[in-house]
N, C-alpha and C positions, 0 to 999 in steps of 0.2 A: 553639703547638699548639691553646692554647684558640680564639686566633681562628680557628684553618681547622676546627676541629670548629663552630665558632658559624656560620660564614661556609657549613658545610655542610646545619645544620639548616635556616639560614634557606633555601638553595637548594632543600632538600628543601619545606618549606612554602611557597615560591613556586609551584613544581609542581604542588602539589598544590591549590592556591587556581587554578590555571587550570584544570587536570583538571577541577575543582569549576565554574569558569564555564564553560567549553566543553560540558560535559553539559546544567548548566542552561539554557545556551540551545538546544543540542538540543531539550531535551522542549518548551522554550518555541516553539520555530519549528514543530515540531508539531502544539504544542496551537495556535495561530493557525490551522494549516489546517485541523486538523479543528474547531472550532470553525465557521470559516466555511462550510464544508461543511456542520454539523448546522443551523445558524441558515439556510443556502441551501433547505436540505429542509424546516424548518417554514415556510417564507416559503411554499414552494410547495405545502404538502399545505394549509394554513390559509387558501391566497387561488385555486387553481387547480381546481377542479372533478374529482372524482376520476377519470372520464374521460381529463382533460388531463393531471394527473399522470399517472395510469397509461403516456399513451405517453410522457411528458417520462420516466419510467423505461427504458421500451423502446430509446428512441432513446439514454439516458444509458449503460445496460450496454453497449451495441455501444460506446462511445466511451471507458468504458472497457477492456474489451478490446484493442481498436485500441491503446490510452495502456499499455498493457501489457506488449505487442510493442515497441513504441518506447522504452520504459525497458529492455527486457531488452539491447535488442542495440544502445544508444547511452547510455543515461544509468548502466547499470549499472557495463560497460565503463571509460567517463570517470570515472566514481568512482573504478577501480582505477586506471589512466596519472594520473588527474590525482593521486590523492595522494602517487603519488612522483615528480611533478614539481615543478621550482620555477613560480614565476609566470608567468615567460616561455613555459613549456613548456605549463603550463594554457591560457593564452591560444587557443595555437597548436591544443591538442588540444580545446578548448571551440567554437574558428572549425569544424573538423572534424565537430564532433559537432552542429553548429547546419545544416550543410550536406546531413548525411545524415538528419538528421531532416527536411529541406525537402523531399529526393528519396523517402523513407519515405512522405511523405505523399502524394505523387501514385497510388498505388497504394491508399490510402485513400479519395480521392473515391467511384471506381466502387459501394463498398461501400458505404459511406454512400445514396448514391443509390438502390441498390436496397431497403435495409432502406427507406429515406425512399419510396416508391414502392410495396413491400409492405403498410406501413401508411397507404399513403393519404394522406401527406404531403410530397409530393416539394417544394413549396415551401417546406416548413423544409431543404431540400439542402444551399445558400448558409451560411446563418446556421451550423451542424452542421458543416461544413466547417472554415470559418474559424474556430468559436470549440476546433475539435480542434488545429488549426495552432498556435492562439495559444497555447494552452495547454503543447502538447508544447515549444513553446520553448522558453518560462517554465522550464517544468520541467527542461528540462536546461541552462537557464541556472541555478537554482537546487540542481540539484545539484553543478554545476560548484563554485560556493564551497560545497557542503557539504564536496565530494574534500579542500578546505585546511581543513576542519572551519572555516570563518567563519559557523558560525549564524547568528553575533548582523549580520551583516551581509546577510544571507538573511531575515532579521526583516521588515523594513520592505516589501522589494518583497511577500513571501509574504502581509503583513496587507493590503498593497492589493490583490492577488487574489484573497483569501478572503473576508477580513472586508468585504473592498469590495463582492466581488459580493454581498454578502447583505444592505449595507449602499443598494446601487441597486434591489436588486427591491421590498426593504420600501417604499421611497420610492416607483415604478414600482406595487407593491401599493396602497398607501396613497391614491392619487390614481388608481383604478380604469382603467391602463396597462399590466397585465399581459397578457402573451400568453404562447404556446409562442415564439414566435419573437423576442420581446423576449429573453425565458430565456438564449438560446442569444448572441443578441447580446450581452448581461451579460457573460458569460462570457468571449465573444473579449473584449471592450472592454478589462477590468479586467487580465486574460492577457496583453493587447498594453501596457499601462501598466509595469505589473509585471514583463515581460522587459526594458521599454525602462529602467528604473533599475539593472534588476540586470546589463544588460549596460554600463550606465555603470562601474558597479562594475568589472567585469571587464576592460572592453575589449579583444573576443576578434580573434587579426590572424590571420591564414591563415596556412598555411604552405606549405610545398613540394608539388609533386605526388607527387612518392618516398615523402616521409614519410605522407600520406597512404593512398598503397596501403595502405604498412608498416601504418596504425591500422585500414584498413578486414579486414585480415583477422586482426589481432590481434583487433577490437571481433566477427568473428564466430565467434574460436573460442573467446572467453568467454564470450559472449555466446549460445548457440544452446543447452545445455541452461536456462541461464535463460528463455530464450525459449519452450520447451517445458514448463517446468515452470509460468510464468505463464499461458501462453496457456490451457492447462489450466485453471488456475485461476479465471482467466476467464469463459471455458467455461462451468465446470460452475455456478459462480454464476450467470450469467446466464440459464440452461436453466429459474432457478426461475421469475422473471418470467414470461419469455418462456412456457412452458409455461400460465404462470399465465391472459396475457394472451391467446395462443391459444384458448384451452380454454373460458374465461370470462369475455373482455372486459377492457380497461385497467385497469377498477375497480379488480379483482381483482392486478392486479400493483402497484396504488399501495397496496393492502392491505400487499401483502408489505412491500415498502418502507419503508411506516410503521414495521413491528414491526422491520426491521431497523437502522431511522436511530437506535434508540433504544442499540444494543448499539454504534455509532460512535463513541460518544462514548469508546469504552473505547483505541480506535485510537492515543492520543498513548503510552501506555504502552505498547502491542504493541510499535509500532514503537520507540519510545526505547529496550524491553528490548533489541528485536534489533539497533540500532545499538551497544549495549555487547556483545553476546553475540559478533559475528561477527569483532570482532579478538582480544577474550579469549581464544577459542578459537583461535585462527589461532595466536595468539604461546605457550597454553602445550600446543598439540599439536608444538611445534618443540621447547617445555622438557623437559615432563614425558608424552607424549604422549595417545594419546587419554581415558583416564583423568582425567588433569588436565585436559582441556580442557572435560570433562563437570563437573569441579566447578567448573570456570571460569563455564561457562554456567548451574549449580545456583543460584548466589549472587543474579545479576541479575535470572533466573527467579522464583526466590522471591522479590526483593523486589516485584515486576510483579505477582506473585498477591496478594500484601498488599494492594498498592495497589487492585487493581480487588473485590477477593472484598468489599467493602462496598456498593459500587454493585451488583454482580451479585445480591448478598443481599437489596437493596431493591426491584427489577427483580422478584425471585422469590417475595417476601413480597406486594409491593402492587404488581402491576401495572398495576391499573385506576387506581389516583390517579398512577403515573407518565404512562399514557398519557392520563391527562384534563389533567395538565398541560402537558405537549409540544401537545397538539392543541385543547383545548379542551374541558371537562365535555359538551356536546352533539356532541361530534365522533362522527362513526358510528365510529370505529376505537379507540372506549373497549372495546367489546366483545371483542377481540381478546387477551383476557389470558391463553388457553391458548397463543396461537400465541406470544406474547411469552415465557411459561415456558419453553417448547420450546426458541425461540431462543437465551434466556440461556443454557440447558445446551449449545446446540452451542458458543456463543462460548468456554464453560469449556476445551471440546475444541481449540478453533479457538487456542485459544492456548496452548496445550500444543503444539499443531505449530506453532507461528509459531516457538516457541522452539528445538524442534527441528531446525527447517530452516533459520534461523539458526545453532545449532551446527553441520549438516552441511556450510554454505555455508564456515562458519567454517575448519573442519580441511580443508575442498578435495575434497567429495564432491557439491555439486549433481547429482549423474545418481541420488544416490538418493532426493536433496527429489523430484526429479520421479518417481519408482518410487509416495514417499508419495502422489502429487499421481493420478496413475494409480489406486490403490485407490480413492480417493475418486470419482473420474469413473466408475470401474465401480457402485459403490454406488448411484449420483447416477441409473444411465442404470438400473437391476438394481429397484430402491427409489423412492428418491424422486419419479422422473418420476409411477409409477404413482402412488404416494401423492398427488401435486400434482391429477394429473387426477379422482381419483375424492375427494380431502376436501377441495380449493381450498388454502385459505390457509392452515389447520391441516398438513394433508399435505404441504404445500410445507415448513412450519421443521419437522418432524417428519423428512422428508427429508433436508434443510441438517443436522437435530443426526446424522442416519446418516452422513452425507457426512464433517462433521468428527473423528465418531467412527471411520470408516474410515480416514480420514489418518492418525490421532494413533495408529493401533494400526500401523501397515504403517510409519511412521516410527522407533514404539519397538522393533520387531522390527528395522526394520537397523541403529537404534546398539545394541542388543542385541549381537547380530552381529558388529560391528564391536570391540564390547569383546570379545568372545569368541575372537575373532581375533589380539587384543591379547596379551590372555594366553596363546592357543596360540603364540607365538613365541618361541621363545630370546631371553632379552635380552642385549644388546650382553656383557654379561659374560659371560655363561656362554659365548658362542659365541669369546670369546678369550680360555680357558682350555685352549688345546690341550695343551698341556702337561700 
């Protein structure tokens, strides 16, 4: 007896030593991207002319938008098929999901072209294209092994497309090689490397033409309020820019940009909260229902607020010495430390709904994450815009902190709601006590 009680501790501590590495390379396969991502934006606001930046932003929000749509209604999807498939199955539904995303994108060129055309750059077309192609690959080849929870093998390709491209432009910067169109090139390059290891990894084989219908309308009826709820999202982000650059020139939207590359860094803990939040919730809204799924989501939430409320603290206290160090004490965007305040305070917001709509994704309500996502675009189009165009760069994150303040209030009103709902219902006891 002692040995099956010993033989169960240790099983239990096994479990939980993998639990423990599966997370930590979560947050770590994370933090590589966004890391690569934040070192890719000082590369470019510190060697590209703010001008250039300004449209390298313009041309970057439409791209990602675009990567938005194509995560909602393929990579989100394969997340769900693939993690309750075995490998063989993964495979099968990875070949699927790498096929619909090739045909996704031809509906993308046109787009691209005219944005590239509007702004007087039809020449970056080409480069903008392909390095969108490359990238959406990657990305749902990388999320393919996230569906088996294989982080730590998602590591390597994710650090040579992140860390790579940031690790080519400095190089490219350094030896005064830098272009808009190099940029974009970078990008495919590192994107085309980086799918080509991780689909070594995977070795995705097709499957039937049957089964494939069967995913294509499975992948869009999962798939279509995420779709709605990102695009949204998208959207309403990208209206800051864009409004910005309209209104007052590129400068002015690599302005924006600056102050918000600084709040990205906070991005590895968003997301790593919400990768814990959305099955917690999932498994104990079946337990204990929505009650418990909220204390479910309460735990990981608060740990994610710890972790980031010290850098937000610093951000809010010294702005001007965080932004002379990202930029450079002579950098013109030292100046910028009200617009940086503002921002910080919407991110506080912004992640209050990150968690939220992770929990509502969680218990199988996405049509209200998008109800949340809706307040905020009315706000965004009611507020913000106005503000962008009459205070620039100030009125823009002044806007963005209404925007997330908007969300995070129309989110806690319908799990409000929903608990309220909760409790107006007989529970299972009382309603078989007829007797």
């Amino acid at each position: 007896m002692r040995g099956g009680l010993a033989g169960r501790h240790l099983s239990a501590a096994a479990n939980r030593a993998r639990e423990v590495g599966r997370t930590s390379w979560s947050f770590a396969d994370q933090g590589v991207v966004s890391l690569g991502n934040f070192l890719t934006q000082i590369v470019l606001v510190r060697f590209l002319l703010p001008s250039q930046y300004g449209v390298f932003v313009l041309f970057f929000s439409v791209m990602v938008l675009l990567n938005n749509c194509q995560s909602s209604i393929v990579t989100y999807p394969l997340s769900v098929h693939g993690s309750a498939s075995d490998l063989r199955g993964l495979r099968k539904i990875t070949a699927f999901s790498l096929a619909l995303t090739a045909a996704i994108a031809l509906p993308q060129i046109p787009i691209v072209f005219g944005v590239a055309v509007f702004l007087k750059h039809s020449e970056l077309t080409l480069a903008i294209v392909v390095a969108l192609g490359c990238w959406q690959l990657q990305e749902t080849l990388r999320r393919a092994l996230m569906a088996h929870l294989r982080h730590r093998a998602a590591f390597p390709g994710d650090a040579l497309s992140y860390c790579g491209q940031a690790a080519v432009l400095w190089y490219l910067a350094a030896h005064g090689a830098l272009s808009l169109e190099a940029v974009f090139e970078v990008i495919a390059a590192t994107s085309l490397v980086a799918a080509t290891v991780q689909a070594a990894q995977l070795r995705p084989a097709p499957g039937s033409i049957r089964d494939s219908l069967g995913l294509l309308r499975s992948y869009w009826r999962l798939g279509k309020w995420n779709l709605a709820t990102n695009a949204t999202d998208a959207a309403v982000s990208a209206s800051f820019p864009w409004t910005l650059g309209l209104a007052q020139g590129p400068a002015e939207a690599a302005a924006f940009q600056t102050v918000s590359n600084l709040l990205r860094v906070s991005h590895p803990v968003t997301f790593g909260v919400g990768n814990l939040v959305v099955p917690a919730a999932s498994r104990e809204r079946r337990e204990s229902g929505i009650r418990g799924a909220v204390r479910s989501a309460w735990r990981p939430g608060a740990f994610g607020a710890l972790l980031l409320l010290p850098y937000f603290a610093v951000l809010l206290i010294w702005p001007r010495w965080a932004l002379s160090l990202a930029y450079g004490h002579g950098s013109g965007y030292v100046g910028l430390t009200a617009a940086l305040r503002w921002f910080v305070l919407a991110y506080v917001f912004s992640y209050l709904f990150s968690v939220m709509g992770a929990f509502l994704n969680g218990i199988g309500h996405p049509s209200k994450l998008f109800v949340g996502e809706v307040g905020g675009a009315v706000c965004a189009l009611a507020a913000g815009i106005p503000l962008t165009m009459r205070y620039g760069v100030l009125g823009a994150c002044l806007g963005f902190f209404l925007v997330c303040l908007a969300r995070m209030a129309t989110a806690s009103a319908l799990v409000g709601r929903l608990l309220h709902s909760e409790r107006a219902e007989p529970s299972p006891l009382v309603q078989g006590t007829g007797r």
